[in-house]
C-alpha positions as CSV (number, residue, x, y, z in Angstrom):
1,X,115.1,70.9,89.9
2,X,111.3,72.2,90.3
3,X,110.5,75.3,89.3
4,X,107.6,77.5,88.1
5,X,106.9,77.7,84.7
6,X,103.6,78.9,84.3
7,X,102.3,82.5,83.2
8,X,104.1,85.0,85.2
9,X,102.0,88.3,84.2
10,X,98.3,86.5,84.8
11,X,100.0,85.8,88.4
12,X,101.2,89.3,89.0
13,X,98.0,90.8,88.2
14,X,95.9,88.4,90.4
15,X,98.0,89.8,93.5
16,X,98.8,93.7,92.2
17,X,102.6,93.1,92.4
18,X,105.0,92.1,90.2
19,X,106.8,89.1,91.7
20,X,108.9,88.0,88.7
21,X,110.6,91.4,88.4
22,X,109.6,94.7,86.5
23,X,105.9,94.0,84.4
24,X,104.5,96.0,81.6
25,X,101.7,94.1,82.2
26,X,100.7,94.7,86.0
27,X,101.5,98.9,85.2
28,X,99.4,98.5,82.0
29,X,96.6,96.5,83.3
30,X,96.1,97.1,87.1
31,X,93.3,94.9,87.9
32,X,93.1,91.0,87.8
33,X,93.0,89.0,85.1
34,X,90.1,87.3,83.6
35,X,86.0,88.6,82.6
36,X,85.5,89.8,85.6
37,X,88.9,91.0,86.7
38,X,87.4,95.1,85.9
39,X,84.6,95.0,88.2
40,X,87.3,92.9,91.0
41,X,87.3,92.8,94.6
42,X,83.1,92.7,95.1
43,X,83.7,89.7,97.8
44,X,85.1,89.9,101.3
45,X,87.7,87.6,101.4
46,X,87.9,85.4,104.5
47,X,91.2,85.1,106.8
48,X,92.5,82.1,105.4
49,X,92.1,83.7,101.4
50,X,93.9,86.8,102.6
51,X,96.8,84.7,104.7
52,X,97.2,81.8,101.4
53,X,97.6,85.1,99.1
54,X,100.5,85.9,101.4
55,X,102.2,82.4,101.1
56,X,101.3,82.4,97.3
57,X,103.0,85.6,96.8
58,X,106.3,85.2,98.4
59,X,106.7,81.3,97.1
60,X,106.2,83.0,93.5
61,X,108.6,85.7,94.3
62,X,111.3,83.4,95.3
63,X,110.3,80.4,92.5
64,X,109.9,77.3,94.4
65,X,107.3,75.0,94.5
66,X,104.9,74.0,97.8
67,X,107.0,71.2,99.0
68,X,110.0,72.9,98.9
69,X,108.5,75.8,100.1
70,X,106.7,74.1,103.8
71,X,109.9,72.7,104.0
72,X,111.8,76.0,104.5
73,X,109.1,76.7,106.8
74,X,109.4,73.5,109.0
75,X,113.1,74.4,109.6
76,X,112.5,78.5,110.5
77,X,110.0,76.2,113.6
78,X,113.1,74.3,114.2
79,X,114.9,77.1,115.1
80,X,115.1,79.7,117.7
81,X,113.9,83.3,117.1
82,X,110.9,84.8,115.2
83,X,109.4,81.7,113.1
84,X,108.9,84.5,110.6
85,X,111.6,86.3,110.3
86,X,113.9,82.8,110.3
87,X,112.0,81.5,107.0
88,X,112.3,85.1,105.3
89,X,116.2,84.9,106.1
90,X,116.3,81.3,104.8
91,X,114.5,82.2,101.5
92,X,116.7,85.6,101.5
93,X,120.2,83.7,101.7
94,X,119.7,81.1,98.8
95,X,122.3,81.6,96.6
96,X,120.2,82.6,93.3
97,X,119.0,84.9,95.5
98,X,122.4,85.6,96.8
99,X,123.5,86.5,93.0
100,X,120.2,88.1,92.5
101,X,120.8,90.3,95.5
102,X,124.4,90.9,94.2
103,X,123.2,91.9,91.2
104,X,124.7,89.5,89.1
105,X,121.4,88.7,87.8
106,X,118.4,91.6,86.8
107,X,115.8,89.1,88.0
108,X,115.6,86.1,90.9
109,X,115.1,84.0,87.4
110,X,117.7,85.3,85.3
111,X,119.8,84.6,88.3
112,X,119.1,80.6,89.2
113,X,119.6,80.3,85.4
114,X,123.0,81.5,86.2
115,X,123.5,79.3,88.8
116,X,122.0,76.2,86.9
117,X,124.5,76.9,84.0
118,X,127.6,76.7,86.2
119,X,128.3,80.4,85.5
120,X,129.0,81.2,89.9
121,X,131.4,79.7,92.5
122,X,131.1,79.9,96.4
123,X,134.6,80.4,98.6
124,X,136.2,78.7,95.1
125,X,133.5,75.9,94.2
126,X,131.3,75.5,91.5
127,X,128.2,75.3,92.5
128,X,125.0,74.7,90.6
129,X,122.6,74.2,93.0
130,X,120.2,77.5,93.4
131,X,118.5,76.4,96.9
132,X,122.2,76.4,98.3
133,X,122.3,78.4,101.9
134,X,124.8,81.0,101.6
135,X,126.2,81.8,105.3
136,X,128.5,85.0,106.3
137,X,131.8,84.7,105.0
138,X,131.3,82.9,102.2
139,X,132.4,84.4,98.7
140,X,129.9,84.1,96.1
141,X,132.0,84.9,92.9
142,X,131.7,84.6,89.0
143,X,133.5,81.7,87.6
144,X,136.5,82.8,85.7
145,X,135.4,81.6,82.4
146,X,135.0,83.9,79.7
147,X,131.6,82.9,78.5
148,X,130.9,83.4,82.4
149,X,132.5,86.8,82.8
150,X,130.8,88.0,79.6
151,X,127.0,87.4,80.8
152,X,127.4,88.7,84.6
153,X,129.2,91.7,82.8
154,X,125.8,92.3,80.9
155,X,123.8,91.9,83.8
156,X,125.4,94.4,86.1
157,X,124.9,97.1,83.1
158,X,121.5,95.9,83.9
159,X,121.6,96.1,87.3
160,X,123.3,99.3,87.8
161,X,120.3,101.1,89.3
162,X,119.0,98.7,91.8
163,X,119.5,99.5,95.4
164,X,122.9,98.3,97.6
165,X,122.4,95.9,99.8
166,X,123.9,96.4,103.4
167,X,124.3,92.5,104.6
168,X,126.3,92.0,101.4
169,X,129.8,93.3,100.2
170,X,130.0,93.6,96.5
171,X,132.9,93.9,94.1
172,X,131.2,94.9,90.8
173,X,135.0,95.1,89.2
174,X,135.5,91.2,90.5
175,X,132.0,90.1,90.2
176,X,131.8,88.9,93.1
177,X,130.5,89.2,96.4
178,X,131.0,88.6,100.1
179,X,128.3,87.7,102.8
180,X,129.2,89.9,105.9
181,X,126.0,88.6,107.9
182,X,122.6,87.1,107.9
183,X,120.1,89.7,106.5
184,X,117.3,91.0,108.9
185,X,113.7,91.9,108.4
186,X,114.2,95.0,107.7
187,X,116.8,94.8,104.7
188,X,114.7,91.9,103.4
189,X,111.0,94.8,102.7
190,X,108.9,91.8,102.3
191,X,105.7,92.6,100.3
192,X,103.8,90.2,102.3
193,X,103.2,89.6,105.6
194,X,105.0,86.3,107.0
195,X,103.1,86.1,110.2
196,X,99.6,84.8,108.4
197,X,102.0,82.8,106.8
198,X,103.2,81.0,109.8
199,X,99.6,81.1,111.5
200,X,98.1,79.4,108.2
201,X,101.1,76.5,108.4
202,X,100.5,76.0,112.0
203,X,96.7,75.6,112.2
């Protein structure tokens, strides 16, 4: 499956953020990369810079790739409600995410490599597939497996301090966890701003 695989620090820096979990880098060096990245920020950047930043930003926060990621949008315009708001929840409920959310992983990478490795069952089956739309009710659960247990055990130590997560029910003791509905806006905090999103997709 596609992924991202290029520098993940360089990136963070060119937007400020770090969008592949906690950087050294981006606290360290708070400025974009490159000869000129010091001096920064002398041109106005036009609308369409400022609204492709946003889509850049939340496709490398969630690690898909540009066809994958217009497709995502195509269905939120499918659907009824806030364009928006629809793609965010589709992006949100993707099972590495899911895990990642769950804190069964300390980053959205470490948690598709999870996934990828057979390591997580939903409502009993093994699944391996990251992009997998998690829906409410369904059980997202470490597989049984020793080897399995043993890394999601190290990555809730991890994980111990990040924030609960209200649309999802989480047995740390069971590793598992239980969609009890579809995440809004407001438990999702984007960093970006998905309406220059949509407006740069539909021009």
């Amino acid at each position: 499956m596609a992924r991202y695989t290029g520098p993940r620090a360089k990136i963070s820096r060119r937007f400020g953020v770090s969008l592949f979990g906690p950087s050294k880098a981006v606290e360290r060096r708070n400025f974009p990369p490159g000869q000129h990245g010091l001096r920064g920020g002398r041109r106005k950047k036009s609308e369409y810079a400022v609204a492709l930043g946003e889509k850049q930003k939340l496709r490398y926060q969630y690690g898909i790739l540009e066809k994958q990621f217009r497709a995502y949008y195509e269905e939120a315009a499918r659907r009824r409600g806030v364009t928006g708001e629809t793609m965010l929840q589709l992006l949100e409920c993707r099972l590495d995410n899911v895990c990642y959310r769950a804190g069964f992983g300390n980053t959205r990478q470490a948690a598709r490599q999870l996934v990828n490795h057979g390591h997580v069952t939903v409502n009993g089956i093994k699944t391996d597939i990251p992009s997998a739309q998690i829906k409410p009710g369904d059980v997202v659960k470490i597989a049984d497996r020793p080897s399995s247990q043993q890394l999601a055990l190290r990555m809730t130590d991890l994980t111990q301090a990040m924030p609960s997560t209200e649309w999802l029910e989480v047995d740390k003791d069971a590793l598992q966890a239980t969609m009890t509905r579809v995440p809004e806006r407001d438990d999702i905090d984007p960093i970006v701003n998905e309406q220059l999103i949509v407006e740069l997709y539909s021009r």
